[in-house]
C-alpha angles and dihedrals in degrees: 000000000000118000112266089235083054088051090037091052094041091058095049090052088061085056100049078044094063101038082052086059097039094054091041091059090039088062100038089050087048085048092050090051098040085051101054091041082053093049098038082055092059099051090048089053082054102048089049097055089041084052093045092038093046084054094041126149124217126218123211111238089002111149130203109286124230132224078243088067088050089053096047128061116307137214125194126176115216114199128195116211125208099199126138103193097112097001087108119218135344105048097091133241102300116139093188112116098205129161096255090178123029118177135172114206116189110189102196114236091241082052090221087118144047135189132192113179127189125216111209103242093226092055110133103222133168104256122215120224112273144186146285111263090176124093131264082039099266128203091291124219129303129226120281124205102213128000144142107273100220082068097062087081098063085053105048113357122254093302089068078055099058085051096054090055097048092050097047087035104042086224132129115224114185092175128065129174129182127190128182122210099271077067102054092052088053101036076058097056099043087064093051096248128298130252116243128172124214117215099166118037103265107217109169112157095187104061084031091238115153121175130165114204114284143078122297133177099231119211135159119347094346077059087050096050095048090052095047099051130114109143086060110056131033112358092333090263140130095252086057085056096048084058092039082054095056091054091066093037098055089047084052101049086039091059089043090057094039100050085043094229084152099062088039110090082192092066111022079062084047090057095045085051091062098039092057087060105046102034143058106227129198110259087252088069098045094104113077100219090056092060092042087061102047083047093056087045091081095048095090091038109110118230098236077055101058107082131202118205143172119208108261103253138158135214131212107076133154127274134315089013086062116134089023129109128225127205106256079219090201091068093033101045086058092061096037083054097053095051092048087049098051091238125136127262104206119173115189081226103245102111107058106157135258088291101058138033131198112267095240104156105009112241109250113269115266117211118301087020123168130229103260121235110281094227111110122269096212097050116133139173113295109273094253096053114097105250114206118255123272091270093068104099115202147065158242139272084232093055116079114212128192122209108263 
């Protein structure tokens, strides 16, 4: 007859025996799924570059970069296309291809400072010669005196636009990205929408935007049309919509910060994901990991920082330039200077421009109204940084602005 602590033992051994099994096949099965998410993470990574390379554009005299540029100041050009070709249904029957939206964002090496600035689209500029976008390659583009820089798009793709910029800017811009107006209903809702406030009743018949004052949380095609207003905001021209544009864009850059996307791989893969399939990208961004980066580049960068500007210009000039803008170079010189330089553009955000005006106080909230952004509407630049004179028109990240 066996002892009953043999027997005892012996029982408590079948047990360690099962928990054993049951463990092992816990942490192989951990090991199969964190494999395939691994794996399934990686072909996503690829089918994104292969998205983003397949769209490439090319810049003429653009070299290799370095992980030393990456690590320096950057300058990317974003361009806005008004295209219709794909876009489906509702934008009318124009068969133009402009640069609705040109802005150069300068990112400083110490990444304390950030810069967009918005050229006007009716701005009469001197053109470089650019390249053939045909194929076979044909004879390219020559050299044009004057013309209206949205148009440099039509002529040599928005490469020749880059160009443009650097020449008249005297900075050099290795990224370009270009969106149409299908990505800019799906980069906003990727985002999950973006807070605006009305001031002024927006009425624009011809983007079909109709606002009354109040807050709104902006996705999708309701986002594009209030981008793309101008008849609606300021003096119904193109310099309103540029500050109508900063208020968006402020919001945007504001729920970005807060919800701390910029510091997240997960979703910062998530956005360049999206952006691979809604944008055409410059070849030197055709490597993930390389937008990842300039996009992380913004998350220490504080909000009354990040400035929003619009190139000094002025109206009222003689046929057949009427109804065109040209660059008051004085004023503009100052700001292409300090972003070759490296050097920060800091407004104190009261003077915003005839599209948009400062939230203080807040308009009272309309039906269906969204909570603003916390941040204050009244933040400026600390009291030792060099603000830039009276004539800069523009804002802050910090500054909330309401259409008006």
């Amino acid at each position: 007859m066996k002892k009953p602590e043999l027997f005892a033992r012996h029982g408590r051994n079948r047990v360690q025996s099962k928990a054993s099994a049951f463990w092992g096949l816990f942490f192989k099965a951990v090991g199969m799924l964190t494999g395939v998410a691994v794996a399934i993470t990686g072909i996503s990574i690829w089918e994104i570059s292969n998205t983003i390379k397949n769209n490439g554009i090319e810049i003429a005299g653009a070299t290799a970069l370095t992980q030393a540029d990456l690590d320096g100041p950057i300058n990317m050009l974003l361009v806005g296309s008004d295209t219709r070709e794909g876009q489906g249904g509702g934008y009318g029957n124009d068969t133009s291809v402009l640069a609705d939206v040109i802005i150069l964002l300068h990112i400083s090496a110490d990444r304390k400072n950030a810069v967009a600035l918005s050229f006007p689209r009716d701005l009469l500029v001197p053109w470089p010669a650019c390249p053939s976008t045909s194929t076979p390659p044909g004879p390219g583009y020559l050299a044009q005196s004057l013309g209206q820089i949205n148009a440099t798009i039509a002529n040599g793709g928005p490469g020749c636009t880059l160009l443009t910029v650097e020449q008249l800017t005297g900075v050099d811009i290795p990224y370009l990205a270009m969106i149409d107006f299908k990505g800019v209903i799906e980069m906003s809702n990727a985002i999950g929408g973006v807070d605006v406030c009305v001031a002024e009743e927006i009425s624009d018949p011809y983007t079909q935007t109709y606002l009354q004052p109040g807050e709104y949380t902006l996705s999708g095609k309701d986002a594009l049309q209030f981008l793309r207003t101008r008849h609606g905001v300021g003096d119904g021209s193109d310099l309103s919509r540029i500050s109508n544009q900063q208020s968006f864009l402020t919001s945007l850059v504001r729920k970005v910060k807060s919800q701390g996307v910029l510091s997240n791989p997960v979703y910062l893969y998530s956005l360049a994901s999206a952006a691979a399939r809604n944008m055409q990208l410059s070849e030197s961004l055709t490597d993930v990991n390389v937008m990842v980066a300039l996009a992380s580049a913004l998350k220490d960068v504080e909000l009354d920082k990040i400035t929003f500007l619009q190139v000094p210009s002025r109206g009222g000039l003689p046929k057949p330039y009427s109804g065109r803008v040209a660059p008051i170079y004085e004023q503009a010189n100052v700001l292409f200077s300090k972003i070759a330089n490296d050097e920060p553009l800091l407004v104190s955000g009261s003077n915003t421009g005839s599209g948009s005006v400062v939230a203080s106080p807040a308009p009272s909230s309309s039906a269906s109204a969204s909570p603003s952004p916390s941040a204050s509407s009244s933040a400026s630049p600390s009291a030792s940084a060099e603000v830039l004179p009276d004539w800069a028109r523009g804002t802050n990240a910090a500054v909330t602005t309401c259409s008006g």
